[in-house]
C-alpha positions as CSV (number, residue, x, y, z in Angstrom):
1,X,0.0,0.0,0.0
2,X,2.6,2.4,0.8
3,X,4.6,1.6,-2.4
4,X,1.7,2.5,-4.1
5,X,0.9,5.8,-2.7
6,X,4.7,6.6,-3.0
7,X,4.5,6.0,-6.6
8,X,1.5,8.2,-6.4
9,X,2.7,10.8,-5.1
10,X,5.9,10.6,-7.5
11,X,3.8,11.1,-10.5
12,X,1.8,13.4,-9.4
13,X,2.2,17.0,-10.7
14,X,1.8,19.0,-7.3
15,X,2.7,22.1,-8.9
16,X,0.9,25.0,-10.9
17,X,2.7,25.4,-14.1
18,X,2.8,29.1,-15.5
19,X,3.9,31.0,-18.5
20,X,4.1,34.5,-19.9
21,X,2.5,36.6,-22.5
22,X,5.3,38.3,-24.6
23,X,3.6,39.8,-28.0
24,X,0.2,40.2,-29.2
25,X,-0.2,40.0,-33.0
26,X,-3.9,40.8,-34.4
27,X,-6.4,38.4,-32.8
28,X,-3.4,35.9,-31.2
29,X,-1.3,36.0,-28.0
30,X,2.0,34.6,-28.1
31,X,3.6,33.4,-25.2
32,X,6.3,31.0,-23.5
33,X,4.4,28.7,-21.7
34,X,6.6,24.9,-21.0
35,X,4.9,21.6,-21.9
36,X,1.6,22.8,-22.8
37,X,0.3,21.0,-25.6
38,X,-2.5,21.9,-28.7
39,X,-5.9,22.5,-27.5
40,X,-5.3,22.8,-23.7
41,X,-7.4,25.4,-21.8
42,X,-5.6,28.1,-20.5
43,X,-5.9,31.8,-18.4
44,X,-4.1,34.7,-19.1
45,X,-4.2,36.9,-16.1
46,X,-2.9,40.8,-15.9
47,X,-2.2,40.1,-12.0
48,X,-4.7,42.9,-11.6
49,X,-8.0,41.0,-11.1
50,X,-8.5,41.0,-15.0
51,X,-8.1,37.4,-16.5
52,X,-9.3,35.7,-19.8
53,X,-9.8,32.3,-20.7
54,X,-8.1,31.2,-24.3
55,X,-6.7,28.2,-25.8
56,X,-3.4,26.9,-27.3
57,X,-4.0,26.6,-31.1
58,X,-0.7,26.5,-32.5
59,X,3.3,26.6,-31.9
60,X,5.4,28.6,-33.4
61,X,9.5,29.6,-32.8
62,X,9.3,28.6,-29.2
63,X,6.3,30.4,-28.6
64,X,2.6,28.9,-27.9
65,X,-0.2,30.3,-29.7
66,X,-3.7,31.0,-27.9
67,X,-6.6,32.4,-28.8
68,X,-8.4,34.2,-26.5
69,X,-12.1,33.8,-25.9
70,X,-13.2,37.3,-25.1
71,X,-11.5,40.5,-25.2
72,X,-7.9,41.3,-24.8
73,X,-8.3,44.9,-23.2
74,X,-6.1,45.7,-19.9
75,X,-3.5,42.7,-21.4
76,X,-0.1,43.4,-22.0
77,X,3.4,41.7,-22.3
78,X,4.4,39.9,-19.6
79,X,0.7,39.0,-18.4
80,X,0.7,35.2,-16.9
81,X,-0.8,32.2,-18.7
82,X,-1.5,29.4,-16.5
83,X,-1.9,25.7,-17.6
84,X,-4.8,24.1,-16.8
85,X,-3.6,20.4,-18.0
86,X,-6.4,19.5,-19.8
87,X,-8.4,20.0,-23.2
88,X,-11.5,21.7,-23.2
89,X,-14.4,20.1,-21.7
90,X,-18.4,20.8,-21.3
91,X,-20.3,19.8,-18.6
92,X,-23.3,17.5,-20.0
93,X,-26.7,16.5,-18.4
94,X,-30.1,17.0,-17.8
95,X,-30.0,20.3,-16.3
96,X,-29.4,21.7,-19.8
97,X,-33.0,21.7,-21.2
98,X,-34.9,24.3,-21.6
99,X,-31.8,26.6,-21.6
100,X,-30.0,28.7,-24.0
101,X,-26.2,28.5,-23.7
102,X,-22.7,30.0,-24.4
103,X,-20.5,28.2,-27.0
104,X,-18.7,27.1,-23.7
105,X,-21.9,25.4,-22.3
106,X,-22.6,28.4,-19.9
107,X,-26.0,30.1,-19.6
108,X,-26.6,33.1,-21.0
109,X,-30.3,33.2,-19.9
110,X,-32.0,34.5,-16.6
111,X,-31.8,31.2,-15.3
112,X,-30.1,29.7,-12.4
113,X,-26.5,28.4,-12.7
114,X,-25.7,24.8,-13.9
115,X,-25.6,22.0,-11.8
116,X,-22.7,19.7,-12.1
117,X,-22.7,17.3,-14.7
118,X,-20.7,14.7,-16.9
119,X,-17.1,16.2,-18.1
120,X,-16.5,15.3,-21.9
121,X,-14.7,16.5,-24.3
122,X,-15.6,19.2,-27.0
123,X,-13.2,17.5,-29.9
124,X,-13.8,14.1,-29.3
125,X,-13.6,11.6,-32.2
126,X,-16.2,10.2,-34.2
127,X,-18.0,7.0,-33.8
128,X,-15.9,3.8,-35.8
129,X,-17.6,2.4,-38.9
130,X,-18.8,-0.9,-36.5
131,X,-20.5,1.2,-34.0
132,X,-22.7,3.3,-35.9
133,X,-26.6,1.7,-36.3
134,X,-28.2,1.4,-39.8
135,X,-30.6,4.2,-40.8
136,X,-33.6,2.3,-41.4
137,X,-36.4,4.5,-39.6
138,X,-37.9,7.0,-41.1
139,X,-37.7,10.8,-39.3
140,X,-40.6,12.7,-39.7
141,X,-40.2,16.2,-39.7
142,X,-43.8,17.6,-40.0
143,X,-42.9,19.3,-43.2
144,X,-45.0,18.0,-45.9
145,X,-42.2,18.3,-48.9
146,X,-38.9,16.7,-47.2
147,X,-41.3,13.7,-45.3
148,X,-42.9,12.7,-49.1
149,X,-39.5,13.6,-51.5
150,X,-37.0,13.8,-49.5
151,X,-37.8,11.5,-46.5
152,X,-35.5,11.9,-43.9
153,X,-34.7,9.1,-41.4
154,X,-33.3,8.9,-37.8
155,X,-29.4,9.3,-37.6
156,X,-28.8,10.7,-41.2
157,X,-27.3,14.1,-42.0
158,X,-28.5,16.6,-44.4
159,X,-27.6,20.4,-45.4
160,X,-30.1,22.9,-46.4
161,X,-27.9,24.7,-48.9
162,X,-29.6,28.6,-50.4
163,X,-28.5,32.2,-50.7
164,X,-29.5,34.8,-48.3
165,X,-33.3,35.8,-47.8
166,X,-34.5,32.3,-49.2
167,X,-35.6,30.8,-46.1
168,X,-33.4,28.4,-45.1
169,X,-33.6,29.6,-41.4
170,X,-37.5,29.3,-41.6
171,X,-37.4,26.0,-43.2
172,X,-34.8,25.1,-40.2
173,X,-37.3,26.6,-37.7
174,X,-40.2,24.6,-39.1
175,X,-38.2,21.3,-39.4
176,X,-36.9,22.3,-35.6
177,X,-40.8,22.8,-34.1
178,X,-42.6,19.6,-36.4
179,X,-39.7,17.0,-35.8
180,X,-40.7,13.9,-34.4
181,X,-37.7,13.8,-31.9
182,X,-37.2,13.5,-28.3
183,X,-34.2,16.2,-27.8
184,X,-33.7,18.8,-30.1
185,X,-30.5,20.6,-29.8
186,X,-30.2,24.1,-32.0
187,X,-26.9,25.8,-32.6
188,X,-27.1,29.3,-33.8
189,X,-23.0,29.8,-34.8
190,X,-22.3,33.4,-36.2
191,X,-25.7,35.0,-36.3
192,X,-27.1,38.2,-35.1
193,X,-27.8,39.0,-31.7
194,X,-31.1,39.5,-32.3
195,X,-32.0,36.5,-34.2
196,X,-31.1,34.3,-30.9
197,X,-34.3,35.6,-29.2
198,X,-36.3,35.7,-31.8
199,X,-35.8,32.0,-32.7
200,X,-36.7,31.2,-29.1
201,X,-39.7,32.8,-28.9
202,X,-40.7,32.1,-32.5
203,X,-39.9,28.8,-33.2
204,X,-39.4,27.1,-30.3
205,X,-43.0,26.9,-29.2
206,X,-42.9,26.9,-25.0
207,X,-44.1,22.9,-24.6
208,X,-40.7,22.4,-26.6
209,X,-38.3,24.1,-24.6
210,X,-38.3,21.8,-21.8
211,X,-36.9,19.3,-24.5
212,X,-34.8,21.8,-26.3
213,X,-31.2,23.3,-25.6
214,X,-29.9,26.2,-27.4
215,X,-26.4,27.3,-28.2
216,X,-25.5,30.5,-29.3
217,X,-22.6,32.3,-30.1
218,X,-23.5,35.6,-32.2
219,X,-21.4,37.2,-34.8
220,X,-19.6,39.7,-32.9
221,X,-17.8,36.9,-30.4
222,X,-13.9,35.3,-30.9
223,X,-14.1,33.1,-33.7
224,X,-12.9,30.1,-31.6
225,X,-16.1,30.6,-29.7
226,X,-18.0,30.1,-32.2
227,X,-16.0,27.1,-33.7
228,X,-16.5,25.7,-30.1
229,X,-20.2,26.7,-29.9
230,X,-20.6,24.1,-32.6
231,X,-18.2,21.1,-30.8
232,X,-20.4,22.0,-27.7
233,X,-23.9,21.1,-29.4
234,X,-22.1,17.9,-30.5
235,X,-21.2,16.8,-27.2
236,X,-24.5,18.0,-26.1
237,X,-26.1,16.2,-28.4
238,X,-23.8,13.0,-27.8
239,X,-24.5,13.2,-24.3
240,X,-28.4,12.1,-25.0
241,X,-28.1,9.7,-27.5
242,X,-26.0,7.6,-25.6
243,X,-28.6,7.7,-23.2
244,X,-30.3,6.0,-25.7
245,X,-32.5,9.6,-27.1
246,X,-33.6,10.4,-30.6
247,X,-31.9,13.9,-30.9
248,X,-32.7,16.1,-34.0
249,X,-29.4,18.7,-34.1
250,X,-30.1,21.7,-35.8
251,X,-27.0,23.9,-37.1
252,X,-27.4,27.9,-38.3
253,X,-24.7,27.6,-40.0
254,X,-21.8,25.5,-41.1
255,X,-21.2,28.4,-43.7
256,X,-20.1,30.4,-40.2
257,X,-18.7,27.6,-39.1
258,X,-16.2,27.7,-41.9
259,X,-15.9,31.3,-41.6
260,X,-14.6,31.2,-37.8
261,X,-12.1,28.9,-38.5
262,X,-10.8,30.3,-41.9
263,X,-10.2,33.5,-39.2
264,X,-8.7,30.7,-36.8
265,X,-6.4,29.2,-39.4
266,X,-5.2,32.9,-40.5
267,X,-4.6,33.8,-37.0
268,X,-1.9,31.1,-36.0
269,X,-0.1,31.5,-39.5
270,X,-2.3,28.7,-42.2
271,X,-1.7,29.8,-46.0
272,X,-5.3,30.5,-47.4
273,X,-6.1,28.2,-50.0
274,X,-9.6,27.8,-51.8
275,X,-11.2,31.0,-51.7
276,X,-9.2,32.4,-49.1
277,X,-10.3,29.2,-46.4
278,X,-7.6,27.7,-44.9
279,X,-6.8,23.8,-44.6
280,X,-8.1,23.2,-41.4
281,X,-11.4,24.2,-42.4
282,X,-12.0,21.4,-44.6
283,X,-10.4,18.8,-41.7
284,X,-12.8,20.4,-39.4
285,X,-16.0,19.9,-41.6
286,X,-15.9,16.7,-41.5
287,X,-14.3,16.0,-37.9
288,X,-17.5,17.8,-36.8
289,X,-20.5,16.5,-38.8
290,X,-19.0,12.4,-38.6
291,X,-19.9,12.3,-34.9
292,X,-23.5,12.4,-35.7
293,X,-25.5,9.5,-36.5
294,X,-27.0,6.4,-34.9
295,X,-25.5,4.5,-32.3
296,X,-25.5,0.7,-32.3
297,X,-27.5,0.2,-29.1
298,X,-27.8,3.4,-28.4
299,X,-29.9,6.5,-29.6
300,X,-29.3,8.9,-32.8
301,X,-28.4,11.8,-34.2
302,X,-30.0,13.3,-36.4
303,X,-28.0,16.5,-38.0
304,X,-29.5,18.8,-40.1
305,X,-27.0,22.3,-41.6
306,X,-27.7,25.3,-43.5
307,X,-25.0,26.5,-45.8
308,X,-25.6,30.2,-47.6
309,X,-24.6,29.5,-50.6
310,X,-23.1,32.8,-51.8
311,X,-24.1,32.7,-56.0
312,X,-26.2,29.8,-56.9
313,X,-24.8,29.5,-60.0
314,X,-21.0,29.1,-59.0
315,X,-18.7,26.7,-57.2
316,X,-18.1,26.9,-53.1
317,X,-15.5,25.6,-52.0
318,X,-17.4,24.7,-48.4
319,X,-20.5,23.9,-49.9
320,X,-18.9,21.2,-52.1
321,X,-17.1,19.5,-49.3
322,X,-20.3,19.8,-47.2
323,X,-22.2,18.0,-50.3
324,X,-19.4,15.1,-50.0
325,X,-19.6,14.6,-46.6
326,X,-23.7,14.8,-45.8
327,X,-26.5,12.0,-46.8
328,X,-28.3,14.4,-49.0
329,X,-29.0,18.3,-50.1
330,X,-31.8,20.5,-50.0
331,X,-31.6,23.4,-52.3
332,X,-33.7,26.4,-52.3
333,X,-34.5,28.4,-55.0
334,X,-34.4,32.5,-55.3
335,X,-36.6,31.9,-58.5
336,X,-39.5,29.5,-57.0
337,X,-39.0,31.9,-53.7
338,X,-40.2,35.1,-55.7
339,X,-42.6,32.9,-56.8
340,X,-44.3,33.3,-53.2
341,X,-44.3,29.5,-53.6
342,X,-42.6,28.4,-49.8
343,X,-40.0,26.1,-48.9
344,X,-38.7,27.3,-51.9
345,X,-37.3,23.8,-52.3
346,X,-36.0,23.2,-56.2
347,X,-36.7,19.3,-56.1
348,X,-35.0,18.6,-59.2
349,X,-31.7,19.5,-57.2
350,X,-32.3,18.2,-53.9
351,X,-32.0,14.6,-52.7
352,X,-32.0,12.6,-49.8
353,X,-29.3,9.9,-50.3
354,X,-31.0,7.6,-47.7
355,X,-34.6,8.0,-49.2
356,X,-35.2,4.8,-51.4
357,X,-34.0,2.9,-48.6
358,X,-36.5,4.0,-45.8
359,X,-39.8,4.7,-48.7
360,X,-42.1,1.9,-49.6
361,X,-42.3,0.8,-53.9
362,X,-45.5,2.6,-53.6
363,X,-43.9,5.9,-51.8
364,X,-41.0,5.3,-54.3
365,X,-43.2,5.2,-57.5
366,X,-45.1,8.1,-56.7
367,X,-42.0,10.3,-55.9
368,X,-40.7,9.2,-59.0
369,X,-43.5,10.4,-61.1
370,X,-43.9,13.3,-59.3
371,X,-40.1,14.4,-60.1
372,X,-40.9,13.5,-63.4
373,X,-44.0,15.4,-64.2
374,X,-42.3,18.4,-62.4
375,X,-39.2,18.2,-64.9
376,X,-42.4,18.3,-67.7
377,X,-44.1,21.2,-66.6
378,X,-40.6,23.5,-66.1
379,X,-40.0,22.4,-69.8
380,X,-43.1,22.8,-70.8
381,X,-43.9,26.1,-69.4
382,X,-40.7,27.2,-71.0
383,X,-42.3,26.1,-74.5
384,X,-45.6,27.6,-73.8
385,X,-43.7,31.5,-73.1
386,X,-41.4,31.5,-76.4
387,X,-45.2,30.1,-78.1
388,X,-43.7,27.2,-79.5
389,X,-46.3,24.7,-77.2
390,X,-49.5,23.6,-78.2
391,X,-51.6,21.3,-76.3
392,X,-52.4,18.3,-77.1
393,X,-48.9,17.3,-78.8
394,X,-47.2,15.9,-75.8
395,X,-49.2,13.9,-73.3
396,X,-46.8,13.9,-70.4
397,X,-46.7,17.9,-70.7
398,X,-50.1,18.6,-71.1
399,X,-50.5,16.3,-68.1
400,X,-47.8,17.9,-65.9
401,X,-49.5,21.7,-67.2
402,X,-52.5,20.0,-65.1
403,X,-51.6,17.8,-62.7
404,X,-47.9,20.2,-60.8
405,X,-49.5,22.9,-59.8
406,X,-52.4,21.3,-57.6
407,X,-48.9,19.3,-56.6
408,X,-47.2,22.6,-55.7
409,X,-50.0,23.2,-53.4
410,X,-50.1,20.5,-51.4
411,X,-46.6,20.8,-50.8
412,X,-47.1,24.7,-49.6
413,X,-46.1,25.1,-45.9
414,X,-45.5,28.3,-43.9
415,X,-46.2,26.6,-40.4
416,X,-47.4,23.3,-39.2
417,X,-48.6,20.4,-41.2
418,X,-51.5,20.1,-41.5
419,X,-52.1,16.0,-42.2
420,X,-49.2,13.6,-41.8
421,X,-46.7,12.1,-44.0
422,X,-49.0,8.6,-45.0
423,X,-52.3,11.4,-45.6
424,X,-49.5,13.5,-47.9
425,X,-48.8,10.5,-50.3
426,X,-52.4,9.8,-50.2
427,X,-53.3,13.0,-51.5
428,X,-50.2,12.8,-54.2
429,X,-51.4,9.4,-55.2
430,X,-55.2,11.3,-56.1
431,X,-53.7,14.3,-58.1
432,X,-51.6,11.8,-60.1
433,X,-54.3,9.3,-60.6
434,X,-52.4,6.6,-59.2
435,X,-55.5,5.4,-56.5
């Protein structure tokens, strides 16, 4: 007994281990701190009562790299960085619903403080191949268009890519308050201040809260808050569905994701690349969206992103590795949006990779038709405005010209559903005659 305890002891780091601050250079603090390794949790402190939080993000010349998590006013050279001798956690649990958080898992509501809870680890890694459950259950989302083409089901992941003022936050917000779920976690990365509230009060409707955790980190906070805001509603979300839970993860968005770690990645010294984003950036994307899923034995994750998609019409360097990496696309329209026709979904673009696995032959059939006879009636209507259409000399346009638009409204939503996903395909099935 007392050779163990001596060997204990022997091991044991018994003393505080402390560095100091010798430049600042733009959002960085460069300092000499001994043995502190990439991603440990540190404080600066001016020895005056002012401190700040940061974390080691790179090396460079002898010096350790951190990035601060608030604002370096009343810091100067020679300021002390102590080691805390660990990576970044978040405490986990229960306690958390119902709240709306920091991007360190600290409320920012009038709420009481946090109990204690489970410790784990913001950038932990992703579930092996042999661990992850099949996606065989079909999520519905109480949005008429994505439940009949482009089902979802339980543990895939999907983006919702569009350009500004198309609607992919209200199409989030309505798949966020119809999901068939029992924890919903939302992370607002990046956005404005006032949007936070708003989407509480809007969209989370007040029997959901008490199943719902928010994260926020707005636009005018450190960008390695916001990169953690995003690892926090992982773990969060983690958390649940080893506990067994269906969680629906809701991401606003991994466009300002990529952002904050593009300013990241030019802060500790990364070449920009594509488009002026850094490497690390397209490590991160998927290091952060391959932790969700299903568990074998356990719950799921069910991950849905926006992307803003910057011009429709060209390349994005982010959106393209977020198309890679996700189990289907959801693209919205600025055409069909001025249209007044909402989601603005373009249905010849979108796809959910998982769909003909989780639809029946009948489900299958009629999706296929439909896709079909809305590919007709673009063309056709095309025809019709240069006058080069008349009816009657193609069968399969004259019967799209009839048949898409009482299709188009069924699939109008601006709030709830009002029937389910089986009354949806029933209706489907009578406006293409396929009863």
């Amino acid at each position: 007994m007392l050779d163990r305890l001596n060997q204990a002891l022997k091991s044991a780091d018994l003393l505080e281990s402390y560095g100091k601050v010798e430049e600042f250079v733009g959002l960085s603090v460069k300092a000499k701190v001994r043995g502190a390794f990439y991603g440990e949790a540190c404080t600066i402190s001016s020895g005056r009562g002012h401190s700040l939080e940061a974390e080691v993000k790179g090396f460079r010349d002898g010096q350790v790299i951190l990035l601060p998590y608030g604002d370096l006013t009343g810091l100067n050279p020679g300021c002390f960085v102590k080691r805390s001798r660990s990576v970044l956690q978040v405490s986990v649990g229960e306690q958390m619903l119902g709240r709306v958080l920091d991007g360190m898992g600290q409320p920012i509501d009038d709420g009481a403080p946090l109990a204690e809870g489970t410790n784990r680890p913001l950038r932990a890694g992703s579930l092996s191949a042999m661990e992850r459950g099949r996606v065989n259950t079909v999520l519905e989302t109480g949005v008429k268009s994505v439940d009949s083409l482009l089902t979802l089901g339980e543990g895939q992941r999907i983006g919702i890519f569009a350009g500004a003022g198309v609607g992919k936050s209200s199409l989030l917000g309505m798949l966020t308050s119809g999901v068939d779920a029992d924890i919903t976690v939302i992370a607002l990365i990046g956005e404005r201040g006032r949007e936070v509230r708003d989407f509480l009060e809007e969209v989370v409707a007040p029997e959901e809260r008490e199943r719902t955790v928010i994260i926020a980190a707005t636009a005018d906070e450190p960008a390695v808050m916001r990169v953690n805001a995003a690892f926090t509603a992982m773990s969060i979300s983690e958390f649940f569905r080893d506990q067994g839970k269906r969680v629906f993860l809701a991401m606003d968005s991994l466009t300002r994701l990529a952002m904050a770690q593009r300013e990241v990645g030019l802060a500790v010294g990364e070449p920009p690349t594509a488009r002026g984003y850094t490497p690390s950036v397209f490590a991160l994307l998927p290091e952060l969206v391959e932790r969700a899923g299903s568990k074998e034995g356990a719950g799921s994750i069910t991950g849905v992103y926006t992307l803003l998609v910057e011009n429709e019409e060209a390349e994005d360097p982010v959106a393209e590795c977020a198309r890679a990496i996700l189990d289907g696309h959801i693209v919205l329209s600025r055409a069909i949006a001025n249209e007044g026709r909402y989601p603005a979904i373009d249905y010849l673009s979108s796809i959910s990779r998982l769909a003909g696995k989780l639809q029946t032959p009948r489900e299958q059939a009629l999706c296929a038709k439909s896709r079909r006879l809305i590919k007709a009636y673009i063309e056709g209507k095309e025809l019709i405005g240069l006058g080069a259409y008349q009816e009657g000399h193609n069968t399969e346009v004259d019967q799209a010209l009839e048949q898409v638009p009482r299709l188009y409204e069924l699939l109008r939503q601006s709030g709830s559903a009002d029937i389910d996903r089986a009354g949806v395909y029933e209706q489907m099935a009578g406006i293409l005659g396929e009863r």
